[in-house]
N, C-alpha and C positions, 0 to 999 in steps of 0.2 A: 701596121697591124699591132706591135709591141705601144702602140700608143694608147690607140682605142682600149686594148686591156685595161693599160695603166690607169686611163680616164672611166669607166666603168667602174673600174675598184674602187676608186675616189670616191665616187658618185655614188656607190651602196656603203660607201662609209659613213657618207652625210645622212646619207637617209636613215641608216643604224642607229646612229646617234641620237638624231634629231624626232625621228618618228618612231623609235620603241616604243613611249607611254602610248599613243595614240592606237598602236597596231594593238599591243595588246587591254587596252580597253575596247576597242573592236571586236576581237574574240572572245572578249567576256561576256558581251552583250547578244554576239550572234549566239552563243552555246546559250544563256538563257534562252534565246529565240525560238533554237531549236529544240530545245527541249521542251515549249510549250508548243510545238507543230509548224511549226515556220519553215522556211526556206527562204535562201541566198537568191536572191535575185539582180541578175548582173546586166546594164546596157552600155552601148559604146557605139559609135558610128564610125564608118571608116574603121582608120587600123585600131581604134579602141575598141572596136567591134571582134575584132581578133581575139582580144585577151577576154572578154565574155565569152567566148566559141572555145579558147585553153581549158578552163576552169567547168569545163563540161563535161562529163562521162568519160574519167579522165582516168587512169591508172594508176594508184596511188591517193586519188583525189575525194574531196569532200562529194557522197552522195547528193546530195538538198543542194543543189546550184543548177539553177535556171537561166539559162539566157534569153533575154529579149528579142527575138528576129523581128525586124521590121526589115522587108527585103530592099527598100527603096534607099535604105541608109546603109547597105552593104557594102562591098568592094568588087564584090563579083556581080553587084546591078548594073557598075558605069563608075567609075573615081569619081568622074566628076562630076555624075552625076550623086551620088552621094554627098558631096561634099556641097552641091549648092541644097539639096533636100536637108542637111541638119541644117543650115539656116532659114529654110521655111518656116516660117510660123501655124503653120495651117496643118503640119507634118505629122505630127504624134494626135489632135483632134480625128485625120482621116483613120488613124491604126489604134483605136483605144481599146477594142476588142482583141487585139493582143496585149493588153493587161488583164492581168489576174492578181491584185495586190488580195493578203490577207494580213491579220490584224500583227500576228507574229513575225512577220516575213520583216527584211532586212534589204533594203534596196542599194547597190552600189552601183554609182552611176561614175561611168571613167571616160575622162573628155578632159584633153593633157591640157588645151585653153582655158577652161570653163567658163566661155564666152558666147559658145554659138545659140541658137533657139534649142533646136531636140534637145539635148540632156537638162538644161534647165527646167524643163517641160515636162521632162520625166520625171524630174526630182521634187517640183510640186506637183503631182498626178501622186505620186507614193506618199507626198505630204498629206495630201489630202482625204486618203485612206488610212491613213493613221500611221504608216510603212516610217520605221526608222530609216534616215536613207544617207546615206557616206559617198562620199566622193574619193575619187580616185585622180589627182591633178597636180596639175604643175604650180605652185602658187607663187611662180616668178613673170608669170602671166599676168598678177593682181592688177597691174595696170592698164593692162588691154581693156579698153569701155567693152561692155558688155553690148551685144547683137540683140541681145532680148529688148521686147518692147515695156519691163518695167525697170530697164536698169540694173537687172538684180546680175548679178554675174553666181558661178554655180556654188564659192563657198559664201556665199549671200545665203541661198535655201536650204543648204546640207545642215546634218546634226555632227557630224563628223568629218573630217578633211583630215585624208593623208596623204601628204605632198611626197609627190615624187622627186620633187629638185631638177626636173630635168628644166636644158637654160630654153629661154627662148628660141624658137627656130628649131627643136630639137637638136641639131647636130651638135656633136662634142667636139669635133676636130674643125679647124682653116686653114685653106690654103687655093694662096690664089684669088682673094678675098670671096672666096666661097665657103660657106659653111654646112659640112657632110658628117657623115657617120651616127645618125638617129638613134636615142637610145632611149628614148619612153617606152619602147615595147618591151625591151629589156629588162627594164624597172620596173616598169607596170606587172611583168610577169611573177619578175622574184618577190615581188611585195602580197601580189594573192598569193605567190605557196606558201612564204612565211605567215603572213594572217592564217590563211588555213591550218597548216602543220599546227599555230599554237589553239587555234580551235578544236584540232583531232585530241594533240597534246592535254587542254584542259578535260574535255566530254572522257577520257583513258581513266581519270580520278576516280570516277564514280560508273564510268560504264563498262560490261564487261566485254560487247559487241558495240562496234564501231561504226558509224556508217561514210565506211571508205570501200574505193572499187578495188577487188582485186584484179590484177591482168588478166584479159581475156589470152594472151598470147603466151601463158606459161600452162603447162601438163596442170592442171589442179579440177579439183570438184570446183564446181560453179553453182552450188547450192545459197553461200554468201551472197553472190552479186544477183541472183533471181530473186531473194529474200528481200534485200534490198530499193530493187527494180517494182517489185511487187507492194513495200511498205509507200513509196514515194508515185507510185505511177499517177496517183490519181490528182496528183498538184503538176506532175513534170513528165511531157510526152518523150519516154527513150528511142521509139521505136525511127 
């Protein structure tokens, strides 16, 4: 247990180091975004799908974030069936009507490989709409050929890449020659709140209302989060 700590701490050290400029030219660009009407739009398949599903109607968190459902790429449709659907090629053409890119919008597409069909798929569908679109991955993966049928693997498409450092195989620990204890979700997590936080952080300068949730779970007026709910409903279904 005293391990995995230790190897996580490591492992947000590198990223600290290595991805500051990256994360906060990200927030600079999403606060632009948002301040010309945009919103954060986030996809994932499988457990990447997870951290899209965090970063939503969250307590503390950035209003304007959208996740992408496509239910056939979930975890609660089937693992494995998820997991043979993002390699489908045909997968993201059957669900295009679950995209709504606009010109402002900001697409982060998080796929720790960046090797399968869906998220590559996703990330030129957002290109194509003119959608700035950043990835979320692992870029120790580089050499995995790409599953896509142009070879492009996902920091091929992206405008942006912020590497997680997570190693191949996800896990941090061995033993036994097995290797266990996953930590992309981990990293995946803490790197949207930092991004966020320095997006909340920047938009504080010049604004005096914020568009952060407050807790539905604490005694307070809940006039902010309906104000809120109310400004954004009409790009992002709360209900």
């Amino acid at each position: 247990m005293d391990v995995y700590f230790l190897e996580i701490q490591k492992l947000m050290q590198v990223v600290k180091e290595q991805e500051y400029a990256q994360i906060k030219e990200a927030a600079q660009i999403i606060v632009q975004r948002l301040q010309r009407g945009g919103i954060v739009q986030l996809f994932g398949c499988g457990h990447s799908h997870l951290l899209a599903q965090d970063a939503f109607y969250r307590a503390g968190g950035l209003v304007p974030v959208r996740p992408i459902i496509i239910e056939p790429l979930t975890l609660h449709a089937g693992a494995m069936t998820s997991s043979n659907n993002e390699k489908d090629p045909t997968i993201i053409d059957k669900y295009k009507d679950h995209f709504d890119f606009h010109e402002n919008d900001v697409c982060i597409v998080i796929s720790t490989s960046g090797r399968n069909q869906a998220p590559i798929d996703v990330a030129l569908l957002a290109k194509e709409a003119g959608v700035l679109v950043m990835s979320l991955q692992s870029l120790a993966y580089c050499e995995q050929p790409s599953r896509h049928q142009s070879g492009q693997r996902l920091e091929d498409v992206v405008d942006i890449v912020i590497d997680t450092h997570t190693p191949i195989g996800d896990g941090l620990l061995h033993l036994n020659e097995m290797q266990y204890a996953p930590a992309s979700t981990v990293v995946g997590s803490i790197i949207l709140n930092v991004l966020f936080s320095e997006v909340i952080e920047i938009m504080a300068i010049s604004e005096e209302v914020l568009p952060v949730f407050k807790s539905n779970n604490v005694d307070s007026d809940s006039s902010h989060n309906e104000a809120m709910i109310a400004y954004y409903q009409h790009r992002i279904n709360f209900k």
